[in-house]
N, C-alpha and C positions, 0 to 999 in steps of 0.2 A: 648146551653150556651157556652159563648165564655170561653176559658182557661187563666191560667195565666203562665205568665215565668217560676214558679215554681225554681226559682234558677238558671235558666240560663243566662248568661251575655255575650254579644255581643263580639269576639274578634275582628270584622274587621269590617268597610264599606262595603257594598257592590262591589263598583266599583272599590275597591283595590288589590284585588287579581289578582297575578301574578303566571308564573310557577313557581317561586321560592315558591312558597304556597304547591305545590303539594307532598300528606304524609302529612297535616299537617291534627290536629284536629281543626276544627271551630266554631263556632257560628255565623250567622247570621240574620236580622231582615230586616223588609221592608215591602213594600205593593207588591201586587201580579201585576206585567203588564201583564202578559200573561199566558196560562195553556194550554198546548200542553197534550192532553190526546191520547197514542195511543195504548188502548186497556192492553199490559202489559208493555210498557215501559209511563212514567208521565215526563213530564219535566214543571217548575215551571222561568218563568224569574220574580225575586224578586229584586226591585226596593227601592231604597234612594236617598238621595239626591246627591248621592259620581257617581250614574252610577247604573248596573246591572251585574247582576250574576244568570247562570243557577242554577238553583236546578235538581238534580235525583233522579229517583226511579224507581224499577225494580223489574224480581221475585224475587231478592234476599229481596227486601225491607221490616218490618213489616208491616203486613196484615194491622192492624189498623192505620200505617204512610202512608203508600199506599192509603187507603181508602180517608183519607184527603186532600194528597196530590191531588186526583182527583175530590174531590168537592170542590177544592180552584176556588174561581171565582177575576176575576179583580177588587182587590182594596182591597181586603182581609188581614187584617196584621198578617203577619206569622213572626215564629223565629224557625230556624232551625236548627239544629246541624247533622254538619256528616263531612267527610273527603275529601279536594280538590282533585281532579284526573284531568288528562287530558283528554279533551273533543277527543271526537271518529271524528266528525266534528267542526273544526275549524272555528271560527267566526271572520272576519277580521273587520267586523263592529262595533266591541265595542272591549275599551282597553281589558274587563276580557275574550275577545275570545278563550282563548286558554286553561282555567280551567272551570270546574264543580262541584258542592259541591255534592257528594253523603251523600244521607240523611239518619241519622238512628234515628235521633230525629223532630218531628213536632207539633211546636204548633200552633192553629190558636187563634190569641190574641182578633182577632174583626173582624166581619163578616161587608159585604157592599151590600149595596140596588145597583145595575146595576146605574151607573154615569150619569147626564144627558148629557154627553160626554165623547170622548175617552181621557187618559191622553199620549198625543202623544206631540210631540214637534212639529210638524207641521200638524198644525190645522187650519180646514176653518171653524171655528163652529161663531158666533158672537161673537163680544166683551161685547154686551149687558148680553149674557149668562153666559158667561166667570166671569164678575165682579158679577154678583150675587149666581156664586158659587166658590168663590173667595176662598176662600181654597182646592176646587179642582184642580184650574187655578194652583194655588200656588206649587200644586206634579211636573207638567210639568219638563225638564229638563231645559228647554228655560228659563223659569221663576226663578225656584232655581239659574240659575246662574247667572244670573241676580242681585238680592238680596245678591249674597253671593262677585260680583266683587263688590256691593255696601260698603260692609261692609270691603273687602280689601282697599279701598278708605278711606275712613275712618280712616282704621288703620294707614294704610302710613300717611296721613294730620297728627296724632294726634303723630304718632312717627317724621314727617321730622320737624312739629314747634316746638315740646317739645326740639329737638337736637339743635335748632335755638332760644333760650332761651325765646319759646312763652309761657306762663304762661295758662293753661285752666282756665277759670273762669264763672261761670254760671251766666247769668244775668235773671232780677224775667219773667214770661211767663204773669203776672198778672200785667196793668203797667195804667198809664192816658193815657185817648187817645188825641193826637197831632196831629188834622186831618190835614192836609197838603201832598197829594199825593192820594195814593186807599183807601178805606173806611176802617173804621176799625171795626174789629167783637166787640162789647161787650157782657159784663161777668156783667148782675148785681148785686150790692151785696145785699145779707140778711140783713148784720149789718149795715149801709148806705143808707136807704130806700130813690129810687127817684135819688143812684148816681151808677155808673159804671164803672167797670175798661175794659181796651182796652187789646186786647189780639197783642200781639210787632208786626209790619211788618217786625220790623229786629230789633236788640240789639242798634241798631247805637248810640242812646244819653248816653246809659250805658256804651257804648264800649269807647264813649268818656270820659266822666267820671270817669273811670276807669285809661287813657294819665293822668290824673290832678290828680290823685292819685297815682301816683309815681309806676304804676307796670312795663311799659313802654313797654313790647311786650304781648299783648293779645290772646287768641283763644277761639273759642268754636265752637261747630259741636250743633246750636242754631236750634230750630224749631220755624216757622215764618208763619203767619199770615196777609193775606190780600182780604177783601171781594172783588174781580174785575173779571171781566169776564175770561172765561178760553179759554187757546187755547189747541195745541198738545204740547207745552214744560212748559203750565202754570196748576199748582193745587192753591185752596183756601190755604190750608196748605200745606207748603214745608218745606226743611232742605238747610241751610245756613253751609258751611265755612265760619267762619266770622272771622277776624285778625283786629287789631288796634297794629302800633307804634309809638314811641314816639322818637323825635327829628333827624324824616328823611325827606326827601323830595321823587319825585314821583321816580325817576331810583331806590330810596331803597326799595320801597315798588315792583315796580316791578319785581326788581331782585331778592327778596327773594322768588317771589309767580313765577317765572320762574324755579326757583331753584326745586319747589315742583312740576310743573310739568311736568318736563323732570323726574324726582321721581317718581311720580306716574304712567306717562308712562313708564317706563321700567318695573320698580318693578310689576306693575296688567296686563301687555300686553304684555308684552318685547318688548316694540317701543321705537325706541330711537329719542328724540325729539330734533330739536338743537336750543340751545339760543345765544346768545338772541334774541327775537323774534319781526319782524317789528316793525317800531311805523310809524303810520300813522295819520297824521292831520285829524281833522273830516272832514274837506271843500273836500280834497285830497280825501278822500273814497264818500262822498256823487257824486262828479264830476265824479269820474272814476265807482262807483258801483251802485248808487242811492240809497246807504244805511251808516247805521252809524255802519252794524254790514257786512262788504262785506264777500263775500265768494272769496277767490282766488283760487280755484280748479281750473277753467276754465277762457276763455277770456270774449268775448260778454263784453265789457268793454261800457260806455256812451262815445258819445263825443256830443261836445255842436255844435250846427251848427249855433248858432243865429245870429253871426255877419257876417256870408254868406250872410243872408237873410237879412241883415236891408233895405234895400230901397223893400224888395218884395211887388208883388200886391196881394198873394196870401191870401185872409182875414183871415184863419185858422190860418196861422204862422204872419201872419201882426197884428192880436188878441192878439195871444200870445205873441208875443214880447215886448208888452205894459207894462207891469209887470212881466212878468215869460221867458219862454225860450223853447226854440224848440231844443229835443236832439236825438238822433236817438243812436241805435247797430245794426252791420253787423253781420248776420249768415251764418259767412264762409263756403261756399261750400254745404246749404241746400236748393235749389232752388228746388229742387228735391224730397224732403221732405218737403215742406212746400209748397201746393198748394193752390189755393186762399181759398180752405177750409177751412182749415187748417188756413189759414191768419184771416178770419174770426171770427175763435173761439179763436184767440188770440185779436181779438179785444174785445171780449165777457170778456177775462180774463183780459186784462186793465179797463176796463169799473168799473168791480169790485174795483179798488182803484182810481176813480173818474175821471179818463182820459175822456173825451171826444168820442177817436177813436186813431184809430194806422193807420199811413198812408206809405206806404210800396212801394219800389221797387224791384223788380225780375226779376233777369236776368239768362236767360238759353243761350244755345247751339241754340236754337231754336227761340228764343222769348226776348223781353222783354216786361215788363209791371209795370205800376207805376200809382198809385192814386193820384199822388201829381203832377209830374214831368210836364203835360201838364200847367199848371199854371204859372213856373217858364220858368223866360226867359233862355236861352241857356247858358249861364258864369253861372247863377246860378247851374244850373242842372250840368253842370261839376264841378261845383267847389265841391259841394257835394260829388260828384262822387270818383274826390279825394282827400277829405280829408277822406272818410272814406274805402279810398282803396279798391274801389266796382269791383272786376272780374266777369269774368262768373264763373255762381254758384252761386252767392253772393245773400243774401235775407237781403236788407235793412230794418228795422221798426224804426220808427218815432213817437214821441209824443210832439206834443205841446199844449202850457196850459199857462193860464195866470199866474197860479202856481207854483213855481219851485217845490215845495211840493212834485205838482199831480203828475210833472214830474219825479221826482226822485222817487216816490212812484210805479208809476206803470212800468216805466223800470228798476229800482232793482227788483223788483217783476218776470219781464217779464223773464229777464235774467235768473234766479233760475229755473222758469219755464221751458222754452227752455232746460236750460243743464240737467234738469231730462227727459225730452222728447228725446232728442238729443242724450243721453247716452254720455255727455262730465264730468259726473265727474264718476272719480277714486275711488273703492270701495277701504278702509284700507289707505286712504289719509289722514292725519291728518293737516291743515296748520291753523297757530297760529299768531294771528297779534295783538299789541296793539293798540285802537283808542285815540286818545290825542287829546287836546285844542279843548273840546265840546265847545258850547256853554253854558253861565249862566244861563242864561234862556229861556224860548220859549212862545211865546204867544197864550194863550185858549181862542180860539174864544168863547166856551161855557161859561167861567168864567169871560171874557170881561178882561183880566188882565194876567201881564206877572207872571210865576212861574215857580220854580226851574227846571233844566234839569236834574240832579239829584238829588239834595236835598238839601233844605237850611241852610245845614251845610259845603255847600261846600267853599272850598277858591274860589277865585276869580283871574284871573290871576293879578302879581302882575303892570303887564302895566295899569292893567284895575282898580284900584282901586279906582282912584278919580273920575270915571263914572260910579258908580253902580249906582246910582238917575237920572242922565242925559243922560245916553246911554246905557238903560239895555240891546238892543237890539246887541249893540257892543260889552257887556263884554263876554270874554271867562272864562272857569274853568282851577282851576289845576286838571281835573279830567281824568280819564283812563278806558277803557272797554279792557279786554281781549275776546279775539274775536278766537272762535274753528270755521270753516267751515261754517261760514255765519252766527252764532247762537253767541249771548254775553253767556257768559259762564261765565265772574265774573266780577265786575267793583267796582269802587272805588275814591276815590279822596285823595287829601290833604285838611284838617280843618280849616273852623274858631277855634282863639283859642283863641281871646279877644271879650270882650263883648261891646267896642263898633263900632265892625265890624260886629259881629252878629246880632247888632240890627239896623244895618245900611241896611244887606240883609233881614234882616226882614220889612223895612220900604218898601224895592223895592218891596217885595211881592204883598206890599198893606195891611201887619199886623200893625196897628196902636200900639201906644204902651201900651194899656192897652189890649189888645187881646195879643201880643207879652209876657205880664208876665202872662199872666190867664194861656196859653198854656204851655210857655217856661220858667218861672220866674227863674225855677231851675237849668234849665244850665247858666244862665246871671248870677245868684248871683253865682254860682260856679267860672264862669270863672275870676269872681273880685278877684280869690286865686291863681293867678296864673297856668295856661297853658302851657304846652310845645306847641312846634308845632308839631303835628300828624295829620298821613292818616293813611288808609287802606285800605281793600278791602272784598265782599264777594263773595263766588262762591255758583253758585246754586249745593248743592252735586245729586242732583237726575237728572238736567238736563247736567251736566257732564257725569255719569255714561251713560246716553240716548245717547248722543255722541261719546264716548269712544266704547259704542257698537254699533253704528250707526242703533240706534232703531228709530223708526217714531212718537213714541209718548212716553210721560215722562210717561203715566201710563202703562207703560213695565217693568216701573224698580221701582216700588213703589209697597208695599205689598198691601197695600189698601188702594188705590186710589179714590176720585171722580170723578165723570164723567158732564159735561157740565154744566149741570146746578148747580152743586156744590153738590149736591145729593151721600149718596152710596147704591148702589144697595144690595148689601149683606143687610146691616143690615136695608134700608130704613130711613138712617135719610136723614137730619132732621127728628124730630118728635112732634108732639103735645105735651105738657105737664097736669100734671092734674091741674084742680082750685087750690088745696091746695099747691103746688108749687109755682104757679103764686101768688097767695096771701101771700104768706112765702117771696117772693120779690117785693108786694108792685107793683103788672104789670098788669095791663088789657088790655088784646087783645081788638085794634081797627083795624079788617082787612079792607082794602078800596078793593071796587070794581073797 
């Protein structure tokens, strides 16, 4: 039978103690990581969330503390009382190396069944196993700190906007759904039989709401909601920094949210970040990166080769140029590394964002060779040559596509690729870029209709305003993505803030205007009360923390987490409900096969 405290009270962490402890009387508590038995000497490393600390025992020890001490197994929660000393062998591996707690008191608080793994910080065990013993995972030291920088992050946001006169305000988790963007979870009601409330994607019409009621600088650490597929920096439910002000334009909102992150990098890292930070046009980053969210660690930069090529005979790029574009990166000095093998399985990896093929030239010391080049007449093949500053060494790749889409899609892809292959990015590199003048909208093939690029509350740039009905395809936003090492880590715009501008971008949508009130009625009739002009922005807090620690996946830094299919393992939901439930909301399961 397991013991209790009996009146003992913890004076330290574990992984606090110092020689300045030594002579002291203590108290400590923990699970057991390890039990070094050797015969009459017992040693105990007793574990929390702080670190580790030996425990001793010897003959001098109570027979019956002795006895315990040696049938403590891994995982064990003990609380021990005895006096710091210095260790006879010194530990340089851990901060408390250089003290030992000699024991004269021993409680074991709760015994443990053998782990279905070891709790080590470097671990090759699955991840599948890991989340279904999710509070095991959770003892790790990797993992606790994780959680616990989380929760520094946190604090910092909620202390740098409170000193920045941001007001915390809770907006409701139980709201109408306003389907327009990823699907929305519903909540049906009991009292309401037949209606449903939507669980927020994000506070955004409340946050606005709030500009027009006069609070004027907003915040909340919001948890948010949206049923869409999941990648490694996406969960079903996440947590939002979420900010709204009131009568600024986009350098105020940036500058504030630049302010908080040079803040929270020194304050949780001690890295010091310098602002202000790029701003790059989206056209500018899609041309040079193939993305809207670049990575600048490294080069492997796009250049466009198409007006090399316009009279070409070669059909591949003569295809492409018809509507899309022929663009190529140089892999300075990997000719050597990258053999047609190697060439091959990156063509395998473009294939995967709808490329076609990757057509390539290599040139060695030795050799050269090119898939494309016999095609091309001789001015052509130099002129390529150089413009993209081809030496020996040089491994050209190439993608053309009727698409600039495909194009941009799978050489930003390709590029990220390479430099993790390549060993060209920089571990502890932090670089921070603003994207500005998206576009308004973008058009979905599957929806046959153009829709928002961020959301249809975004302003519209103000060049663009008498062509949101005639030129949806031309108008840009006032909107902004902060951009951490190739990942959006928080984005934002400036507002509609009159109702009959919102229902103007509501018309471009393709929302008629009896859909426009059924959905929105409530922000149009608010905005008839007057509007300041407001933006703002939100940051993903769990895939910030994922960055800041240059973790591979967001569910590293989440306590409990889903895994792909939206599923969690620990506790197996989703889950079936009984009849009496289902009928208490008025619901009949119709599964379709």
């Amino acid at each position: 039978m397991s013991e209790t405290m009996k009146g003992l009270k913890r004076t330290k962490y574990c992984g606090q103690f110092t020689a300045e402890d030594i002579g002291k009387e203590v108290t400590v508590a923990g699970w057991v990581q390890k039990t070094r038995d050797l015969g009459n000497l017992v040693f105990i490393d007793l574990r929390d969330r702080s670190g580790i600390v030996q425990l001793a025992f010897d003959d001098g020890t109570d027979r019956e503390v002795f006895e315990k001490a040696a049938g403590a197994r891994a995982e064990f929660v003990l609380m021990a009382k005895g006096e710091v000393r210095r260790r006879e062998s010194v530990n340089k591996e851990i901060p408390t190396g250089e003290v030992e707690v000699y024991v004269s008191d021993l409680r074991v608080l709760a015994k443990s069944q053998t782990p279905p793994f070891e709790i080590t910080d470097q671990t090759n065990v699955k991840e599948e196993l890991r989340l279904k013993y999710r509070y095991l995972d959770l003892r790790r030291g990797e993992m606790q700190q994780s959680i616990i920088l989380r929760h520094k992050i946190a604090k910092v946001a909620r202390d740098y906007f409170d000193e920045n006169g941001f007001l915390e305000i809770e907006t409701p988790v139980l709201i109408k759904s306003t389907p327009e963007g990823a699907r929305d979870y519903l909540v049906p009601s009991r009292v309401h039989p037949g209606s449903f409330y939507a669980l927020p994607q994000s506070p955004q019409l409340y946050k606005q709401l709030l500009m027009l009621s006069g609070y004027d600088r907003y915040m909340q650490i919001a948890r948010c909601f949206r049923d869409e597929d999941l990648r490694a920096d996406r969960q079903p439910e996440f947590t939002q920094i979420d900010l709204e002000m009131s009568f600024v334009e986009e350098e105020d909102v940036m500058s504030v949210n630049e302010g908080f992150i040079v803040r929270v990098f020194k304050e949780v890292l001690g890295v010091d970040v310098s602002a202000p930070f790029l701003r790059m046009p989206y056209e500018e980053a899609m041309n040079r990166f193939g993305s809207d969210k670049p990575d600048t660690r490294f080069g492997l930069e796009l250049t466009d080769l198409s007006d090399l090529l316009e009279n070409c005979e070669f059909k591949v790029f003569k295809g492409a140029l018809e509507t899309g574009s022929v663009r190529a990166i140089n892999v300075k000095g990997a000719a050597h590394q990258l053999s047609r093998k190697e060439i091959d399985k990156l063509t395998d990896f473009v294939k995967t964002y709808r490329a076609k093929g990757l057509a390539f030239t290599r040139i060695t010391e030795e050799a050269e060779s090119s898939s494309y080049e016999k095609f091309l007449s001789q001015e052509e093949k130099e002129a390529i040559r150089q413009r993209m500053d081809a030496q020996v060494g040089d491994v050209i790749l190439v993608v053309a596509d009727p698409s600039n889409q495909v194009v941009y899609d799978s050489l930003g892809a390709l590029r990220v690729e390479l430099a993790g292959r390549l060993g060209l990015i920089k571990k502890g590199t932090y670089n921070f870029l603003w994207v500005t003048q998206f576009p308004l909208f973008e058009y979905s093939e599957e929806e046959e209709r153009f829709v928002a690029k961020h959301h249809p509350f975004t302003c519209p740039a103000l060049e663009d305003l008498d062509r949101i009905e005639s030129d949806p395809a031309g108008c840009h936003a006032r909107a902004y993505d902060m951009v951490l090492n190739g990942c959006e880590v928080g984005g934002g715009s400036i507002r509609i803030n009159t109702p009959d501008l919102q229902e103007r971008m509501f018309r471009a949508l393709g929302l008629d205007e009896a859909t426009a009130n059924e959905r929105f009625g409530f922000l149009l009739e608010a905005f008839k009360y007057g509007a300041p002009p407001h933006g703002g922005m939100a940051y993903g807090l769990d895939r910030l923390v994922m960055l800041m620690l240059e973790k591979d996946s967001i569910r590293d830094v989440i306590a409990f987490p889903k895994v792909q299919n939206a599923s969690e393992l620990m506790s197996q939901c989703p889950a079936q409900v009984d009849e009496k439930s289902l009928k208490d909301l008025s619901i009949k399961i119709d599964i379709q096969e």
